[in-house]
C-alpha positions as CSV (number, residue, x, y, z in Angstrom):
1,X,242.8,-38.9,30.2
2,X,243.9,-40.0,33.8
3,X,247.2,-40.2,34.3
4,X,249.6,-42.4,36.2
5,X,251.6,-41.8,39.3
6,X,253.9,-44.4,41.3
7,X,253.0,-44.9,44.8
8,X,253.7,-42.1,47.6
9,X,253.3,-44.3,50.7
10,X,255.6,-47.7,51.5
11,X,252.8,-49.7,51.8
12,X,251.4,-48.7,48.2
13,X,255.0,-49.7,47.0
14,X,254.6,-52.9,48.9
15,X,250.8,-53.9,47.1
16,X,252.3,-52.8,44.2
17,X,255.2,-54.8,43.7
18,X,252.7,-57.9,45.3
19,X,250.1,-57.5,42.7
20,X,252.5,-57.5,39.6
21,X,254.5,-60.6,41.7
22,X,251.2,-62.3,41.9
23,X,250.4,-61.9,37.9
24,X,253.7,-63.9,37.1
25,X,253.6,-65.8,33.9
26,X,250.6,-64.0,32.8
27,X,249.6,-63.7,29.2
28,X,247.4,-61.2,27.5
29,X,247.1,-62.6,23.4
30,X,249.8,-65.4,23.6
31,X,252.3,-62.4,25.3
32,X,253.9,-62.1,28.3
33,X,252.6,-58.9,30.3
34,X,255.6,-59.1,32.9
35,X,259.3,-60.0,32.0
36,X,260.1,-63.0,34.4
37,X,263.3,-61.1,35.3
38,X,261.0,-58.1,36.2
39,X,259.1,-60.5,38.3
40,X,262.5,-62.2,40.2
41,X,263.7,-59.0,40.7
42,X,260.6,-57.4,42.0
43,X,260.9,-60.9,44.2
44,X,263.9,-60.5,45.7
45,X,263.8,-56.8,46.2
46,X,260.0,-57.2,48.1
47,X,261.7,-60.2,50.9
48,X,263.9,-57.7,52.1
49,X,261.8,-54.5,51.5
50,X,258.7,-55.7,53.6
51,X,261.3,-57.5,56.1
52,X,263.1,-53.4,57.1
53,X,259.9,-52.1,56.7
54,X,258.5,-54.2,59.2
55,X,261.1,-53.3,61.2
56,X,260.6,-49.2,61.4
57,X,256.9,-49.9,61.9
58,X,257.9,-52.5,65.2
59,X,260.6,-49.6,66.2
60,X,258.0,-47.3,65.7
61,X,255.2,-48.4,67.5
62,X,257.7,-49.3,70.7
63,X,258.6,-45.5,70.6
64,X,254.8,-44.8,70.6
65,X,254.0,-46.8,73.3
66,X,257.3,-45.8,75.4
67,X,256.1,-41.9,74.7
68,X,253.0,-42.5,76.4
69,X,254.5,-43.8,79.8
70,X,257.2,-41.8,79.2
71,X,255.2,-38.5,79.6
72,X,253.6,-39.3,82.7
73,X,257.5,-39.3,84.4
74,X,258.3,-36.2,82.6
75,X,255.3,-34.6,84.1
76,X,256.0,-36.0,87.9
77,X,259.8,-35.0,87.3
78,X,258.7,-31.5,86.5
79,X,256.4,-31.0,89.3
80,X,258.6,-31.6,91.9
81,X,262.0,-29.9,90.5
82,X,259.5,-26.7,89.9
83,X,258.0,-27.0,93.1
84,X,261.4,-27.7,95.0
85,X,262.6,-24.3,93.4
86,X,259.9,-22.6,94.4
87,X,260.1,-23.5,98.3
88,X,263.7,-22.7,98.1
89,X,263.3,-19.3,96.6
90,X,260.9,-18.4,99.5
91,X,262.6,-20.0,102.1
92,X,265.6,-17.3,100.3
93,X,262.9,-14.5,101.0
94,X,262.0,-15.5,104.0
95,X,266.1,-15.4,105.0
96,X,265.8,-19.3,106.3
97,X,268.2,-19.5,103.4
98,X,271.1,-17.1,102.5
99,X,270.9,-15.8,99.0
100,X,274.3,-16.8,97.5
101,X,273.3,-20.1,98.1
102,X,271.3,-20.1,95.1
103,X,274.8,-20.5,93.3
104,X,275.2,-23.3,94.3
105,X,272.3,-25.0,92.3
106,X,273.1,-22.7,89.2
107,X,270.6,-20.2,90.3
108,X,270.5,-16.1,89.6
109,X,270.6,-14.8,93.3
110,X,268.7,-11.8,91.9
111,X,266.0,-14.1,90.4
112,X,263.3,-15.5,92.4
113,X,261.5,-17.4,89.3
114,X,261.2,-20.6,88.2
115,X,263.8,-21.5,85.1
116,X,262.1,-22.6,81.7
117,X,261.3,-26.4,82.9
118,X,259.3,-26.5,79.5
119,X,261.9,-29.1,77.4
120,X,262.9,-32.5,78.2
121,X,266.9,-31.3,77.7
122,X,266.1,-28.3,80.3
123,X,264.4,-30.5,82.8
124,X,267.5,-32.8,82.5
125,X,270.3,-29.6,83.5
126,X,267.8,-28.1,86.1
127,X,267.0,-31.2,87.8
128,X,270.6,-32.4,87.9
129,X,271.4,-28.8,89.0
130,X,269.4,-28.6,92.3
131,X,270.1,-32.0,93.6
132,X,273.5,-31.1,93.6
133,X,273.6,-27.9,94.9
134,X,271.1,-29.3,97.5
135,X,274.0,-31.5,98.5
136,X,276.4,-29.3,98.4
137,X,274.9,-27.1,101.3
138,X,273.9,-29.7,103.3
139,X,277.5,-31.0,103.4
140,X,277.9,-27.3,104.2
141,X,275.7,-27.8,106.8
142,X,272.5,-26.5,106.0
143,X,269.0,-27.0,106.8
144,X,267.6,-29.2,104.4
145,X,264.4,-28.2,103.0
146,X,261.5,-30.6,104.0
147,X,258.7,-29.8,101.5
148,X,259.4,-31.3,98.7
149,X,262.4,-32.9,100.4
150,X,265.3,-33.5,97.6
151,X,265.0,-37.2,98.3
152,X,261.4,-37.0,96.6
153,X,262.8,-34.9,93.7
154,X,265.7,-37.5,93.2
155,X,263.1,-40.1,93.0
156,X,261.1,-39.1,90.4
157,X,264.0,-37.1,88.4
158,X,266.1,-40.5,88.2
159,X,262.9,-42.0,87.0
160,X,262.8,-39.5,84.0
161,X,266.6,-39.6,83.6
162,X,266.7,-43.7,82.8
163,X,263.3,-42.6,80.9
164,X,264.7,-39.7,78.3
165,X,267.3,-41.9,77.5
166,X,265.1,-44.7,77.0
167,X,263.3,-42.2,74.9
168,X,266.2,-41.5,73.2
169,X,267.4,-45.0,72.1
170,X,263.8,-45.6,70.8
171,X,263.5,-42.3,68.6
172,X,267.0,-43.4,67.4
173,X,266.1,-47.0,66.6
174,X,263.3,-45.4,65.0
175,X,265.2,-42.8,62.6
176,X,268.0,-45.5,62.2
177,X,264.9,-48.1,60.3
178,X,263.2,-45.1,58.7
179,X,266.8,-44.5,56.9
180,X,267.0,-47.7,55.7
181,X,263.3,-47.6,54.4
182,X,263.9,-44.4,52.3
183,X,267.4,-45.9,51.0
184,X,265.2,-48.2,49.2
185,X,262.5,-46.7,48.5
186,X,264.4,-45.1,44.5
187,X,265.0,-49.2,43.8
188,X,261.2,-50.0,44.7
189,X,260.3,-46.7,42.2
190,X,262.2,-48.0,40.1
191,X,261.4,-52.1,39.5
192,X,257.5,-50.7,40.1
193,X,258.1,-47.9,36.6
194,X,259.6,-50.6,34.7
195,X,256.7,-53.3,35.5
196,X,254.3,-50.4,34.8
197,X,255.9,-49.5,31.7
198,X,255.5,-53.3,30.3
199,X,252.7,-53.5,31.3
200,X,251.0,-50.6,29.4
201,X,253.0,-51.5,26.7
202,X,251.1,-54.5,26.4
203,X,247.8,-53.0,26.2
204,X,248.7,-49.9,24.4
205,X,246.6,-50.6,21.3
206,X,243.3,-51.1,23.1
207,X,240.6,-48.5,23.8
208,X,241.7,-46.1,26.3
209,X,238.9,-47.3,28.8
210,X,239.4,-50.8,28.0
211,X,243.2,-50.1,28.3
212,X,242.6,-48.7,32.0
213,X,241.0,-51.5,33.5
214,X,243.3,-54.0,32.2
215,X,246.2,-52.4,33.7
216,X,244.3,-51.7,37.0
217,X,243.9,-55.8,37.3
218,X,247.7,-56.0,37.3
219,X,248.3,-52.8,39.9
220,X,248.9,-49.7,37.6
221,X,247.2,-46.7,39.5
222,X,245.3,-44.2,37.7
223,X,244.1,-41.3,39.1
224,X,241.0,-39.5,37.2
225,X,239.8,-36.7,37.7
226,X,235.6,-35.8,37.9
227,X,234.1,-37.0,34.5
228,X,237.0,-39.3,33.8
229,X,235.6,-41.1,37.2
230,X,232.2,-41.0,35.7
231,X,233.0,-42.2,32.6
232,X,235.0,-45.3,33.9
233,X,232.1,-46.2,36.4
234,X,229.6,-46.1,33.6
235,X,232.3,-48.7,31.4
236,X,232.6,-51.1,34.6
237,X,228.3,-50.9,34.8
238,X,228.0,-51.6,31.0
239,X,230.7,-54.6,30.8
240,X,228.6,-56.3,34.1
241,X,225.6,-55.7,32.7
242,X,226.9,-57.8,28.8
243,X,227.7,-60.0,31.2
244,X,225.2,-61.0,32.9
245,X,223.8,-60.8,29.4
Protein backbone atom coordinates (compact mmCIF):
# COMPACT_ATOMS: atom_id res chain seq x y z
CA UNK A 1 0.00 0.00 0.00
CA UNK A 2 1.24 3.66 -0.37
CA UNK A 3 1.55 5.42 2.48
CA UNK A 4 1.00 8.94 3.65
CA UNK A 5 3.44 11.66 4.58
CA UNK A 6 2.57 15.41 5.57
CA UNK A 7 4.21 17.97 3.55
CA UNK A 8 8.15 18.74 3.81
CA UNK A 9 8.20 22.09 2.05
CA UNK A 10 6.10 25.48 3.21
CA UNK A 11 4.53 25.71 0.11
CA UNK A 12 3.16 22.01 0.20
CA UNK A 13 1.82 23.03 3.65
CA UNK A 14 0.29 26.09 2.03
CA UNK A 15 -1.67 23.89 -1.06
CA UNK A 16 -2.48 21.66 1.49
CA UNK A 17 -4.31 23.58 3.89
CA UNK A 18 -5.88 25.57 0.40
CA UNK A 19 -7.22 22.39 -1.00
CA UNK A 20 -8.95 21.01 2.18
CA UNK A 21 -10.14 25.08 2.79
CA UNK A 22 -11.55 24.92 -0.74
CA UNK A 23 -13.60 21.54 -0.04
CA UNK A 24 -15.55 23.30 2.81
CA UNK A 25 -18.98 21.97 3.38
CA UNK A 26 -18.29 18.97 1.31
CA UNK A 27 -20.22 15.79 1.70
CA UNK A 28 -19.33 12.28 0.68
CA UNK A 29 -22.93 9.98 1.37
CA UNK A 30 -24.95 12.75 3.29
CA UNK A 31 -21.42 13.22 5.69
CA UNK A 32 -19.40 15.87 6.24
CA UNK A 33 -15.66 15.10 5.01
CA UNK A 34 -14.12 18.20 6.91
CA UNK A 35 -15.30 19.52 10.45
CA UNK A 36 -16.24 23.26 9.75
CA UNK A 37 -14.06 24.05 12.82
CA UNK A 38 -11.22 22.17 11.08
CA UNK A 39 -11.97 24.28 8.10
CA UNK A 40 -12.03 27.92 10.35
CA UNK A 41 -9.15 26.92 11.95
CA UNK A 42 -7.18 25.80 8.97
CA UNK A 43 -8.68 29.54 7.83
CA UNK A 44 -7.33 31.55 10.11
CA UNK A 45 -4.08 29.80 10.65
CA UNK A 46 -3.42 29.95 6.46
CA UNK A 47 -4.08 34.34 6.54
CA UNK A 48 -1.28 34.67 8.70
CA UNK A 49 0.84 31.69 7.58
CA UNK A 50 0.98 32.67 3.73
CA UNK A 51 1.19 36.53 5.03
CA UNK A 52 5.09 35.61 7.22
CA UNK A 53 5.84 33.41 4.64
CA UNK A 54 5.57 35.89 2.04
CA UNK A 55 7.52 37.82 4.02
CA UNK A 56 10.92 35.47 4.26
CA UNK A 57 10.56 34.79 0.60
CA UNK A 58 10.51 39.08 -0.10
CA UNK A 59 13.49 39.23 2.67
CA UNK A 60 14.89 36.57 0.91
CA UNK A 61 15.08 37.45 -2.44
CA UNK A 62 16.36 41.24 -1.41
CA UNK A 63 19.29 39.37 0.23
CA UNK A 64 19.78 37.53 -3.11
CA UNK A 65 19.74 40.37 -5.12
CA UNK A 66 21.87 42.58 -2.59
CA UNK A 67 24.56 39.42 -2.70
CA UNK A 68 25.08 39.84 -6.22
CA UNK A 69 26.05 43.71 -6.17
CA UNK A 70 27.38 43.11 -3.13
CA UNK A 71 30.15 40.77 -4.40
CA UNK A 72 31.39 42.92 -7.05
CA UNK A 73 32.54 45.63 -3.95
CA UNK A 74 33.95 42.85 -2.02
CA UNK A 75 36.07 41.92 -4.99
CA UNK A 76 37.21 45.80 -5.88
CA UNK A 77 37.72 46.22 -1.97
CA UNK A 78 40.02 43.24 -2.02
CA UNK A 79 42.05 44.07 -4.92
CA UNK A 80 43.18 47.24 -3.87
CA UNK A 81 43.82 46.52 0.11
CA UNK A 82 45.98 43.32 -1.42
CA UNK A 83 47.60 45.26 -3.84
CA UNK A 84 48.30 48.38 -1.53
CA UNK A 85 50.03 45.75 0.86
CA UNK A 86 51.94 44.46 -1.68
CA UNK A 87 53.55 47.90 -2.89
CA UNK A 88 54.16 48.73 0.69
CA UNK A 89 56.03 45.57 1.39
CA UNK A 90 58.38 46.29 -1.55
CA UNK A 91 58.71 49.67 -1.09
CA UNK A 92 59.92 47.98 2.81
CA UNK A 93 62.43 45.92 0.67
CA UNK A 94 63.47 48.36 -1.34
CA UNK A 95 64.24 50.59 2.12
CA UNK A 96 61.86 53.62 0.64
CA UNK A 97 60.10 52.55 3.73
CA UNK A 98 61.61 51.58 7.20
CA UNK A 99 60.49 48.20 8.46
CA UNK A 100 58.93 49.02 11.82
CA UNK A 101 56.63 50.91 10.01
CA UNK A 102 54.79 47.89 9.16
CA UNK A 103 53.45 48.10 12.88
CA UNK A 104 51.79 50.61 12.37
CA UNK A 105 49.22 48.99 9.97
CA UNK A 106 49.19 45.77 12.18
CA UNK A 107 51.85 44.17 10.01
CA UNK A 108 54.64 41.39 11.02
CA UNK A 109 57.88 43.32 10.19
CA UNK A 110 59.43 39.94 9.50
CA UNK A 111 56.64 39.09 7.04
CA UNK A 112 56.60 40.29 3.60
CA UNK A 113 53.14 38.40 2.50
CA UNK A 114 49.86 39.29 1.95
CA UNK A 115 47.46 38.52 5.22
CA UNK A 116 44.40 35.96 4.49
CA UNK A 117 42.10 38.64 2.59
CA UNK A 118 39.89 35.55 1.85
CA UNK A 119 36.65 36.35 4.37
CA UNK A 120 34.46 39.25 4.41
CA UNK A 121 35.23 39.78 8.48
CA UNK A 122 39.14 39.70 7.46
CA UNK A 123 38.86 42.09 4.66
CA UNK A 124 36.96 44.41 7.20
CA UNK A 125 40.19 44.38 10.10
CA UNK A 126 42.79 44.47 7.24
CA UNK A 127 41.40 47.17 5.29
CA UNK A 128 40.62 49.28 8.38
CA UNK A 129 44.17 48.38 9.44
CA UNK A 130 46.18 49.97 6.61
CA UNK A 131 44.28 53.02 6.17
CA UNK A 132 45.13 53.83 9.50
CA UNK A 133 48.47 53.02 9.83
CA UNK A 134 48.81 54.80 6.36
CA UNK A 135 47.78 57.86 8.31
CA UNK A 136 49.48 57.45 10.93
CA UNK A 137 52.95 57.75 9.08
CA UNK A 138 52.06 60.34 6.99
CA UNK A 139 51.17 62.49 10.02
CA UNK A 140 54.61 61.14 10.90
CA UNK A 141 55.76 62.53 7.91
CA UNK A 142 56.16 60.03 5.49
CA UNK A 143 56.11 59.53 1.88
CA UNK A 144 52.91 58.47 0.95
CA UNK A 145 52.70 55.66 -1.41
CA UNK A 146 51.31 56.69 -4.88
CA UNK A 147 50.37 53.34 -6.50
CA UNK A 148 47.54 52.29 -5.25
CA UNK A 149 47.35 55.65 -3.36
CA UNK A 150 45.33 55.01 0.11
CA UNK A 151 42.78 57.50 -1.17
CA UNK A 152 41.77 54.79 -3.93
CA UNK A 153 41.79 52.04 -1.21
CA UNK A 154 39.53 54.20 1.09
CA UNK A 155 37.16 54.52 -1.78
CA UNK A 156 36.38 51.30 -2.57
CA UNK A 157 36.91 49.82 1.14
CA UNK A 158 34.06 52.34 2.48
CA UNK A 159 32.08 51.10 -0.35
CA UNK A 160 32.31 47.45 0.95
CA UNK A 161 32.12 48.59 4.61
CA UNK A 162 28.30 50.41 4.13
CA UNK A 163 27.95 47.08 1.82
CA UNK A 164 28.78 44.09 4.55
CA UNK A 165 26.69 45.75 6.74
CA UNK A 166 23.96 46.12 4.39
CA UNK A 167 24.71 42.47 3.85
CA UNK A 168 24.37 41.87 7.21
CA UNK A 169 20.93 43.49 7.97
CA UNK A 170 19.59 41.58 4.92
CA UNK A 171 20.86 38.01 6.05
CA UNK A 172 19.39 39.05 9.48
CA UNK A 173 15.97 40.14 8.22
CA UNK A 174 16.24 37.02 6.37
CA UNK A 175 16.98 34.47 9.44
CA UNK A 176 14.64 36.82 11.63
CA UNK A 177 11.33 35.73 8.90
CA UNK A 178 12.69 32.20 8.41
CA UNK A 179 12.27 31.83 12.46
CA UNK A 180 8.93 32.85 12.36
CA UNK A 181 8.20 30.48 9.39
CA UNK A 182 9.50 27.33 11.24
CA UNK A 183 7.64 28.55 14.66
CA UNK A 184 4.65 27.67 12.76
CA UNK A 185 5.38 25.32 10.78
CA UNK A 186 4.28 22.26 14.14
CA UNK A 187 0.58 24.25 14.09
CA UNK A 188 0.41 23.87 10.07
CA UNK A 189 1.51 19.85 10.74
CA UNK A 190 -0.70 19.77 12.94
CA UNK A 191 -4.42 21.28 11.54
CA UNK A 192 -3.08 19.52 8.06
CA UNK A 193 -2.89 15.60 10.29
CA UNK A 194 -6.12 16.29 11.76
CA UNK A 195 -7.92 17.32 8.24
CA UNK A 196 -6.03 14.22 6.84
CA UNK A 197 -7.21 12.03 9.47
CA UNK A 198 -11.09 12.97 8.85
CA UNK A 199 -10.71 12.80 5.87
CA UNK A 200 -9.52 9.13 5.51
CA UNK A 201 -11.83 8.39 8.09
CA UNK A 202 -14.50 9.14 5.84
CA UNK A 203 -13.54 6.95 3.11
CA UNK A 204 -12.05 4.20 5.12
CA UNK A 205 -14.53 1.50 4.01
CA UNK A 206 -14.01 1.83 0.33
CA UNK A 207 -11.65 -0.13 -1.85
CA UNK A 208 -8.13 0.74 -1.11
CA UNK A 209 -7.68 2.21 -4.82
CA UNK A 210 -10.98 3.75 -4.84
CA UNK A 211 -10.08 5.09 -1.27
CA UNK A 212 -6.76 6.73 -2.74
CA UNK A 213 -8.17 8.80 -5.23
CA UNK A 214 -10.90 10.11 -3.17
CA UNK A 215 -8.65 11.44 -0.65
CA UNK A 216 -6.14 12.73 -3.37
CA UNK A 217 -9.31 15.11 -4.66
CA UNK A 218 -9.35 16.71 -1.16
CA UNK A 219 -5.14 17.05 -0.84
CA UNK A 220 -4.00 13.82 1.11
CA UNK A 221 -0.55 12.92 -0.50
CA UNK A 222 0.32 9.47 -1.20
CA UNK A 223 3.44 8.39 -2.10
CA UNK A 224 3.69 4.83 -4.01
CA UNK A 225 6.15 3.10 -4.68
CA UNK A 226 6.85 1.22 -8.48
CA UNK A 227 3.80 -1.24 -9.00
CA UNK A 228 1.67 0.67 -6.58
CA UNK A 229 2.18 3.61 -9.36
CA UNK A 230 1.25 1.26 -11.97
CA UNK A 231 -1.60 -0.07 -10.48
CA UNK A 232 -3.14 3.38 -9.68
CA UNK A 233 -2.54 4.59 -13.34
CA UNK A 234 -4.17 1.52 -14.68
CA UNK A 235 -7.44 2.43 -12.04
CA UNK A 236 -7.50 6.17 -13.30
CA UNK A 237 -7.39 4.69 -17.28
CA UNK A 238 -10.22 2.16 -16.52
CA UNK A 239 -12.61 4.68 -14.55
CA UNK A 240 -12.11 7.25 -17.86
CA UNK A 241 -12.56 4.74 -20.05
CA UNK A 242 -16.53 3.59 -17.99
CA UNK A 243 -16.81 6.87 -18.45
CA UNK A 244 -16.74 7.71 -21.56
CA UNK A 245 -18.67 4.54 -21.73
Amino acid sequence: MPYRRLPNTDVARIKALETAISKDGSRENDTLVIQYKSIQNASNFLLNFRRVHQLYLQSFEAQVKSSKKYQRQVKMARLYVSHFIQVLNMSVLRNEIKAEHKKLYELDTEDNTVPDLSGDAALLKWGEAIIKGEDERLRSGGVPIYNQTIAKVKVHYSIFKEAYFNQKTFQNNTNRNLEKVALMREKADELILDIWNQIEEVFVDYPPTDKILKCQEYGVVYYYRTKEKKALEAAKMQKKISFND
